[in-house]
PAFI-412854 format. One line per 8 residues: number of its first residue (from 0); for each residue z, x, y of C-alpha. Coordinates in steps of 0.1 Angstrom, whole numbers, always signed. Layout:
N
NUM) Z:X:Y  ...
This chain:
675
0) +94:+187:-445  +79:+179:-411  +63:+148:-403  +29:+163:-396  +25:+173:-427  +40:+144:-446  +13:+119:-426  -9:+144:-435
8) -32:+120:-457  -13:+88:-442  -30:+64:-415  -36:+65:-385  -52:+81:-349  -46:+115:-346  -48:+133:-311  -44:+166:-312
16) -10:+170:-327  +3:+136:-325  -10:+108:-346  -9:+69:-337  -1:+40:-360  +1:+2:-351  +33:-14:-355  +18:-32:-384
24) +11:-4:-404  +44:+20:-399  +53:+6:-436  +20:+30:-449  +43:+63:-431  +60:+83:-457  +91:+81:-465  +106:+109:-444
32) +86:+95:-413  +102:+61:-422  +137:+73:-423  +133:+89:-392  +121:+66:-377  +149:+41:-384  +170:+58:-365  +148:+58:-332
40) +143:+22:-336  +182:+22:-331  +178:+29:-294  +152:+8:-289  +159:-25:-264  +154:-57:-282  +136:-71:-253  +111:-37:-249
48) +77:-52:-265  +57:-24:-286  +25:-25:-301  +19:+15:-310  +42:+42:-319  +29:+76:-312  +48:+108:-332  +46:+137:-316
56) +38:+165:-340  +54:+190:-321  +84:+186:-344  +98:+158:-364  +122:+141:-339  +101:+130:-311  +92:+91:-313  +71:+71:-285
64) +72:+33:-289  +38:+17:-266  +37:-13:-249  -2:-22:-249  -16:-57:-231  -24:-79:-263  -36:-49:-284  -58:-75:-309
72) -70:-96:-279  -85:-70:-256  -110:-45:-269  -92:-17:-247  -58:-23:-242  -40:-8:-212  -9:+7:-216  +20:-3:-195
80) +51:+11:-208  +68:+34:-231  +100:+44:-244  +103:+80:-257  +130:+85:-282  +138:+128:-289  +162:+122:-323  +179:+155:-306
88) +184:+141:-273  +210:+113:-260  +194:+81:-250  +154:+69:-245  +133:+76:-216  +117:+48:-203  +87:+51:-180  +62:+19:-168
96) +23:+23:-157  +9:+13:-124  -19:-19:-130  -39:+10:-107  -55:+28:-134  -35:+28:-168  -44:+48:-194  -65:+21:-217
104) -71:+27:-259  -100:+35:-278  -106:+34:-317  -84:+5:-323  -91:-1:-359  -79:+35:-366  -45:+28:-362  -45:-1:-386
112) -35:-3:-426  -71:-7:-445  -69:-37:-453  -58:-55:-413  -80:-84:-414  -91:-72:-375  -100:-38:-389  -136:-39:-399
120) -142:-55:-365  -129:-32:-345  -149:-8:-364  -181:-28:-358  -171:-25:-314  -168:+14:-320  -197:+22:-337  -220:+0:-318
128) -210:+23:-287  -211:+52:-305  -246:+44:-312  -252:+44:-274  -239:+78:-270  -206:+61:-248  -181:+85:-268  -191:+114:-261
136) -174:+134:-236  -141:+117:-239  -119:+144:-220  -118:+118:-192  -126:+85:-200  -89:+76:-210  -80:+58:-176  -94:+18:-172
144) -109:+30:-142  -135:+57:-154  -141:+38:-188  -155:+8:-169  -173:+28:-146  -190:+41:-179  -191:+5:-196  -210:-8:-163
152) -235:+21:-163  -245:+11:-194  -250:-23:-185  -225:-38:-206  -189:-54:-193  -158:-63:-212  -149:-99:-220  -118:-102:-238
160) -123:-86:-273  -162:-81:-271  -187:-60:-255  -215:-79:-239  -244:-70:-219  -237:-77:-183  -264:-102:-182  -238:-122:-201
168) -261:-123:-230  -241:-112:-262  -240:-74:-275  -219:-69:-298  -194:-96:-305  -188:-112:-343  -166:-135:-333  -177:-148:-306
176) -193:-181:-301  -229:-187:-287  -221:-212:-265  -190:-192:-248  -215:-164:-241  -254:-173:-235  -262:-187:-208  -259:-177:-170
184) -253:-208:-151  -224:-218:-174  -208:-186:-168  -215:-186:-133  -187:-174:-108  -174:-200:-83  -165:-178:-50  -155:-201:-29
192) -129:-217:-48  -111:-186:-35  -103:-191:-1  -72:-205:+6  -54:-227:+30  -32:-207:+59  -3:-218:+80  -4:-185:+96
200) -27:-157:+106  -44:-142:+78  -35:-102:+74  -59:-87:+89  -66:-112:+121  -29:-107:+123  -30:-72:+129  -60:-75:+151
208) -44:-96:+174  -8:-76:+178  -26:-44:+182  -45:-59:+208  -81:-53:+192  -84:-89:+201  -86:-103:+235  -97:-134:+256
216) -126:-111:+267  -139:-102:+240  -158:-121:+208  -146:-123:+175  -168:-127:+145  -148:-137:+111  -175:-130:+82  -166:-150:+52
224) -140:-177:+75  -132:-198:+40  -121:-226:+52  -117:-213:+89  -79:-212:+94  -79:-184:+112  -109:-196:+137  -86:-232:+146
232) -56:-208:+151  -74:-181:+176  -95:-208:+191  -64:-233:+199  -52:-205:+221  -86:-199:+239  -101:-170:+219  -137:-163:+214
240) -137:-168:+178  -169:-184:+156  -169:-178:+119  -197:-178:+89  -188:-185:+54  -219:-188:+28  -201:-221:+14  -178:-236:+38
248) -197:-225:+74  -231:-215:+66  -249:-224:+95  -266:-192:+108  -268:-191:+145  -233:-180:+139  -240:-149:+126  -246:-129:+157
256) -230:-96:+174  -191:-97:+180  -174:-71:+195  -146:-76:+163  -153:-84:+131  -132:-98:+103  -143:-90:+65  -110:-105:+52
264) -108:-107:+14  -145:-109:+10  -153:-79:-9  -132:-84:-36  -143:-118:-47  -183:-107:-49  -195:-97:-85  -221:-79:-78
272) -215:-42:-68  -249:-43:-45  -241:-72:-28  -204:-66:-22  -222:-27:-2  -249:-50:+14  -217:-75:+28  -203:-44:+42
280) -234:-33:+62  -241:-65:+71  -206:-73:+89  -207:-40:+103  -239:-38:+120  -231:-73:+140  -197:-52:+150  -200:-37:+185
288) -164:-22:+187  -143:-25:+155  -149:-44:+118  -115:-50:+96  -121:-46:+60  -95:-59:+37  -92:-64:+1  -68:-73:-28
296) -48:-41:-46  -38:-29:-74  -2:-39:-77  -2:-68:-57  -21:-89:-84  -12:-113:-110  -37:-104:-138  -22:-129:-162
304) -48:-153:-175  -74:-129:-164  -101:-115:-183  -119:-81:-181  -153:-87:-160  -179:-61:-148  -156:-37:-126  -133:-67:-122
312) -118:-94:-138  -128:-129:-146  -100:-161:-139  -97:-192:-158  -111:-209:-126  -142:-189:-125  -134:-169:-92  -138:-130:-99
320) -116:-104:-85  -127:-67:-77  -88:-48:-74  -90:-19:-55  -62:+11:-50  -61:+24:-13  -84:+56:-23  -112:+37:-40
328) -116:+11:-5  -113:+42:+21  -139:+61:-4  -160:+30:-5  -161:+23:+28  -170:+59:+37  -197:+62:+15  -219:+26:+25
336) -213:+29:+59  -211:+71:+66  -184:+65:+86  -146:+78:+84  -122:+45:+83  -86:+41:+93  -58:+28:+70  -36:+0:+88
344) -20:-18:+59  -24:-19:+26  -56:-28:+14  -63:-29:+55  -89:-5:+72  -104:-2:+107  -140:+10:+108  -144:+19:+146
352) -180:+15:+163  -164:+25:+198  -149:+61:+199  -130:+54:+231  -115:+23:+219  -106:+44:+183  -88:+67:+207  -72:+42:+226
360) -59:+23:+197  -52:+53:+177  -24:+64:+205  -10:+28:+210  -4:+33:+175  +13:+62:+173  +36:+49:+201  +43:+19:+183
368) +25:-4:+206  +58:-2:+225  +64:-24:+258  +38:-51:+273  +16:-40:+245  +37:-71:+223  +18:-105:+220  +33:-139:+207
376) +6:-148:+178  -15:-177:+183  -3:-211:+185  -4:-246:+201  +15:-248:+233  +21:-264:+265  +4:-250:+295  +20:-229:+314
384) +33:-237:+350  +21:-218:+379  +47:-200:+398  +43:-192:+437  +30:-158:+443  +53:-133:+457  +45:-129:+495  +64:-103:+518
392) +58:-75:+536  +84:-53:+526  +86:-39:+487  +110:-62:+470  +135:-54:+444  +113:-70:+415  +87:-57:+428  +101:-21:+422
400) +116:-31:+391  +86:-39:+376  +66:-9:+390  +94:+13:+374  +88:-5:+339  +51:+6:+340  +65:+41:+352  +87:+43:+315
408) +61:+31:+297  +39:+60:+306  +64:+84:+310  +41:+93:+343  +33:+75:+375  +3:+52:+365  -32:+49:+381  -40:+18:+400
416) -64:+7:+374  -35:+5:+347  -10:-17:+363  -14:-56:+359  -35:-74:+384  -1:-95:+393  +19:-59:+405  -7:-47:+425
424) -14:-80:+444  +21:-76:+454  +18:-38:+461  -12:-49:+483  +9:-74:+499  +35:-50:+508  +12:-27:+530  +33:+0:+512
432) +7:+28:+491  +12:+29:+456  +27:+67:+463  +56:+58:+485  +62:+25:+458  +66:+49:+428  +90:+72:+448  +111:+42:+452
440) +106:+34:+417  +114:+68:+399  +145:+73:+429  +153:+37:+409  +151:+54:+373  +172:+85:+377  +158:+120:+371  +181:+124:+341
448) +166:+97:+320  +131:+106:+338  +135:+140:+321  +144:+120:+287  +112:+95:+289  +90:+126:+301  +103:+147:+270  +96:+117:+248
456) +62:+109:+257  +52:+147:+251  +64:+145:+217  +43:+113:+215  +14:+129:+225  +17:+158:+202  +19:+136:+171  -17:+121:+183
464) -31:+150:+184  -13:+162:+153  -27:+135:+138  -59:+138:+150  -62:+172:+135  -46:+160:+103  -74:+138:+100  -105:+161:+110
472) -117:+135:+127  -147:+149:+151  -141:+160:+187  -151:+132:+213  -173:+143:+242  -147:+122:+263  -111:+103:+260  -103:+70:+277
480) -93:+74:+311  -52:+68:+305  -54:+98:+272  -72:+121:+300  -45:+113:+328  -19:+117:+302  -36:+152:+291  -32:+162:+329
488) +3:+150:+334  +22:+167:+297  +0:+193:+292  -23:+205:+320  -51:+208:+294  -70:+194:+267  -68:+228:+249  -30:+230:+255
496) -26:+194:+237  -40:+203:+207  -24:+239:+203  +6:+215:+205  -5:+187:+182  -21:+218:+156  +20:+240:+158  +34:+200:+151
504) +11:+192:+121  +24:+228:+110  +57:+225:+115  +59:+193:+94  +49:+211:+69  +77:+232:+68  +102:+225:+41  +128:+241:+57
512) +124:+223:+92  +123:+192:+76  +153:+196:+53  +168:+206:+89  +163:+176:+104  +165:+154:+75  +202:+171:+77  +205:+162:+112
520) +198:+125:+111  +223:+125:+75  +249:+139:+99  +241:+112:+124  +239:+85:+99  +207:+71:+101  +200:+78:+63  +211:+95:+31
528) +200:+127:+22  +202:+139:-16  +186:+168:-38  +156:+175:-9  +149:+135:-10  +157:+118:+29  +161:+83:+24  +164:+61:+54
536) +161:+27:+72  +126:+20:+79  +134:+7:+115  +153:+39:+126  +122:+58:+124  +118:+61:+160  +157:+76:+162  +144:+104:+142
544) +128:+139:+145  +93:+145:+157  +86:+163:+125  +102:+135:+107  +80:+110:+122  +50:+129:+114  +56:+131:+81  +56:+96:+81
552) +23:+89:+105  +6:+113:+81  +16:+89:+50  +6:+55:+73  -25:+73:+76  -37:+69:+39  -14:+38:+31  -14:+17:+60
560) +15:+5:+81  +44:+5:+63  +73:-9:+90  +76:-41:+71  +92:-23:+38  +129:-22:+41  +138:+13:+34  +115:+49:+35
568) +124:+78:+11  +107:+111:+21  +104:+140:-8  +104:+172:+7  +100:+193:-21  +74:+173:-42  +53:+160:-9  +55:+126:-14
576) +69:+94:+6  +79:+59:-7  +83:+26:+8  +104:+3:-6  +108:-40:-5  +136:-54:-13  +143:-97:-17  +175:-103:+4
584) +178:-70:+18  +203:-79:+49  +226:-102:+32  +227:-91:-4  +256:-64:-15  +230:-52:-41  +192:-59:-31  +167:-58:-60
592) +136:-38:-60  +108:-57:-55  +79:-33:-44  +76:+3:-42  +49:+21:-27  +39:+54:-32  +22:+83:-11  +15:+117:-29
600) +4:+141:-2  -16:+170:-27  -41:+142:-43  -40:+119:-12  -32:+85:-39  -14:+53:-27  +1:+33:-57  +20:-3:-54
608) +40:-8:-82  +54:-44:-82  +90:-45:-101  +96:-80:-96  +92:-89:-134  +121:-100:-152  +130:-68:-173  +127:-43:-147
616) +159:-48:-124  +164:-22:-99  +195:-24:-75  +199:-6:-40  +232:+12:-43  +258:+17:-17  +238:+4:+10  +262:+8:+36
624) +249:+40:+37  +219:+23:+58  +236:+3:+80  +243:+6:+114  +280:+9:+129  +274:-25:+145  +268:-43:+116  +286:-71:+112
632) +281:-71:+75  +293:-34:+71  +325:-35:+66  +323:-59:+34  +299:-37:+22  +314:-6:+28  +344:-19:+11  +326:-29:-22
640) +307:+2:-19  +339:+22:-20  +355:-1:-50  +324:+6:-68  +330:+44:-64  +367:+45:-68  +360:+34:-112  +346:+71:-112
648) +325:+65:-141  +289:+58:-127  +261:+86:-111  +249:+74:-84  +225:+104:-77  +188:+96:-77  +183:+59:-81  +217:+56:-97
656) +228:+39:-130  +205:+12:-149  +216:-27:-145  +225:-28:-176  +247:+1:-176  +261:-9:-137  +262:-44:-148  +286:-40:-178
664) +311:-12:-161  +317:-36:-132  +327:-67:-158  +347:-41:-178  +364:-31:-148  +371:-66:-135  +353:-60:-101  +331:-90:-88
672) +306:-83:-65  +311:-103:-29  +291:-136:-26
């Protein structure tokens, strides 16, 4: 007899074919569910934490054992793992869900016995929304995400087991006590107690300064400073910098146009959906060239202690949290200030008032912000000690040195205006033209690596304007003055450069070119490639392909910069790219896994999925196969690597064998991994 019909009158939640039971209550299945279900338990970890078990009333062998957050201390428990079990099948399938949006559950009391103490007040929590119509249309409320979007339009929030009114006031909540809930001031959230103390350059001021967004001529405005750690820092080094903070700062006057603007942090600690839009406008309409908005994510958070809170959640210190994923603060942005935003990091955007500086910065990006575009970061130091000015008459040796430095940097001889105020003095003094100097300089550089940085800088060029057609971004009326001299000197033509960046954008999405040159770069060792999936060192991207690059530009433009992250895996056949973190990376034989994150090209999502928690080990595998010939850590490594392969009993294909599994052939085996 098959389970579905021998739960037929049994309890539990039945979706569709499948029915759900609480762990409590598996002792009301009958008998043949029971037995079966003995035997799945068999392959279930000790350590794996379940709440739910779901049979699958497909057929009678198909088990699903739920790990939901405190299922009888949350009125909608998220899911974050389960273990399927087939009866028919070797083995359990384990898979974990992202803190982005998990799937959350509904109707609690349903999959308790009759007589669960809890059960009659879950019921009490379902039919009060009922009642307000807030089950109806269920296809796609199942996600936290959508379900407190629906909670919050009904003016009611979640706090812990209860509903409440998001007044605070009490809705529906037997158990609660009167004094925990009435009562606004008690309940009141404590912003400031979130800002922290810095030793270093905050995030995003940090990535303002290196791209060069922020200069001595220019003023900076940080919007909600905290305690100002990133003001003293700037300032220290004789930056324009003044800072507003409602608690900590409040003084007005300060609040005036900047030609940057910091919103660090800000819009995730405000409550109120209205104000955190009105923040937004605000710090943008005192921006005259570019505003940096960045915000906690998904992923990166520690919800533990934390309690469900309008569209965020509510800490035992009374500071609330808004977590975003990557989609929802580009979409946000977009929609309260109508203008397109640019993802630098994660949780990181640009919002751009200046179209030529957008364009400016958008092709020092794409180049890497290579050569004298690198800055020291702000800090305390001794002044710096004039040295006597160059003064001849003829073009010295330096002199052409450092003109020919400018010359590969541009991969073409540079206008007067570009060079630094230091070279042309010298230039000047030299009675020599610029002309006759850069002859002297390119004679200096060869015409065989000229022909190399010339080639180079095209392809450079073509991925901007790749890019910029990737992005639909609109059509300036004008570039800078450097993009239009470099349009002149690669392509002849603005209408040549994008054909070429509009063919490169196509040809990266070409499976077959990109398996090609994924090939390529395997042959060359710069990466492994395995079953259409190119995984590689993250700082050999710029040894790579064009297309290859692109690939990855086009994933930085939805995720962020992702050149810290240790190693990048591109999936050709599913259109996706990961980045992954890993603790110890260069001196560990087998780094763990700490973060992974995630690009999917069709829907345009970014996930972060933290595996740092104690019962998710993930090893990197024969990592020689990312290092460099010159390593001098590679031949210890390669050597373990190979004793690990010669036991011939593990697969490394995909991510390889579990710990547990790798863990217990190497101590059977007798091999001991290097220290």
């Amino acid at each position: 007899m098959q389970i579905k019909k021998s739960l037929k009158n049994a309890v539990g939640k039945k979706v569709g074919q499948a029915i759900y039971v609480h762990r409590s209550a598996v002792d009301h299945l009958q008998t043949s569910a029971k037995d079966k279900l003995s035997l799945a338990l068999q392959r279930v970890p000790e350590d794996f934490q379940w709440s739910v078990l779901k049979i699958s009333g497909q057929d009678d062998q198909t088990f699903s054992f739920l790990d939901y957050q405190d299922f009888s201390a949350v009125a909608f428990p998220e899911l974050r793992a389960s273990l399927l079990v087939n009866l028919s099948e070797a083995g359990a399938k384990l898979r974990k869900y992202s803190d982005a949006n998990p799937p959350i559950l509904h109707r609690k009391e349903l999959l308790l016995a009759p007589d669960h103490p809890l059960r009659d007040d879950f019921a009490k929590l379902t039919l009060s929304l009922e009642s307000k119509g807030l089950f109806k249309n269920m296809a796609n409320k199942g996600t936290r995400r959508i379900w407190m979007e629906t909670l919050a339009e009904a003016g009611l929030t979640v706090e812990g087991p209860n509903i409440v009114k998001s007044g605070l006031d009490s809705e529906e909540s037997p158990k609660a006590s009167t004094d925990d809930m009435n009562g606004l001031e008690k309940n009141k959230v404590e912003r400031h107690k979130t800002a922290i103390t810095r030793a270093a350059l905050s995030a995003p001021m940090y990535l303002l300064f290196t791209s060069g967004l922020i200069r001595r001529d220019r003023t900076v405005l940080d919007y909600g400073c905290g305690q100002g750690d990133d003001i003293r820092a700037l300032q220290s080094d004789g930056y324009s910098v003044e800072g507003w903070d409602p608690h900590y700062q409040p003084d007005p006057s300060t609040l005036k146009k900047s030609q940057v603007t910091n919103l660090g942090f800000v819009l995730n600690v405000i409550e109120d959906p209205e104000e955190r839009a009105e923040a937004l406008k605000r710090a943008f309409s005192l921006t005259e060239v570019c505003l940096a908005v960045s915000v906690m994510l998904y992923g990166k958070a520690d919800l533990s202690g934390a309690r469900p809170y309008r569209d965020g959640y509510l800490t035992s210190r009374k500071t609330f949290q808004k977590y975003y994923t990557q989609a929802e603060l580009r979409d946000f942005i977009s929609s309260v200030l109508n203008v397109e935003p640019l993802a630098v990091g994660q949780g990181i955007f640009l919002v751009f008032r200046d179209e030529l500086e957008e364009q400016r910065y958008l092709l020092r990006r794409q180049i890497g912000f290579r050569g004298r575009e690198y800055r020291a970061v702000p800090k305390p130091s001794a002044p710096q000690k004039n040295t006597p000015d160059e003064s001849t008459e003829k073009l010295s040796k330096t002199t052409i040195q450092d003109l020919a430095a400018e010359i590969r940097a541009y991969g073409r001889q540079p206008d007067i205006s570009e060079l630094p105020k230091s070279l042309v003095t010298r230039l000047s003094r030299s009675k020599q033209g610029l002309q006759y100097a850069a002859s002297r300089a390119i004679a200096d550089i060869g015409h065989e690596e000229l022909e190399e940085i010339v080639a180079a800088r095209t392809e450079d060029l073509s991925l901007h304007f790749a890019m910029h057609a990737f992005s639909q971004r609109k059509s300036y009326g004008s570039f800078p003055p450097e993009l239009r001299r470099d349009i002149r000197a690669f392509f002849g033509s603005h209408k040549r450069a994008q054909e070429a960046g509009q063919a490169l954008l196509y040809s990266i999405g070409n499976q077959d070119l990109l398996l090609e040159d994924a090939a390529t770069a395997a042959a060359s060792r710069i990466g492994h490639l395995e079953h259409g999936k190119f995984q590689f060192p993250a700082h050999r991207l710029q040894d790579l392909s064009v297309r290859l690059r692109g690939y990855v530009a086009l994933a930085e433009r939805l995720s962020g910069d992702l050149s810290e992250t240790n190693l990048l895996r591109i999936h050709i056949y599913s259109r996706k790219l990961t980045a992954l973190t890993y603790a110890d990376f260069e001196t560990s034989f087998l780094p763990r896994l700490m973060t992974r994150v995630k690009v999917e090209f069709d829907t345009f999502d970014v996930s972060i999925i933290d595996h740092s928690a104690d019962n998710d080990v993930r090893l990197l595998y024969l990592k020689s196969r990312y290092m460099i010939e010159t390593d001098p850590r590679r031949v210890a490594q390669k050597a373990f690597d190979q004793e690990v392969l010669d036991l011939n009993t593990l697969n490394f294909s995909n991510e390889g064998p579990s710990f547990r599994e790798f863990a217990q052939t190497l101590l059977k085996a007798g091999v001991r991994i290097p220290s």
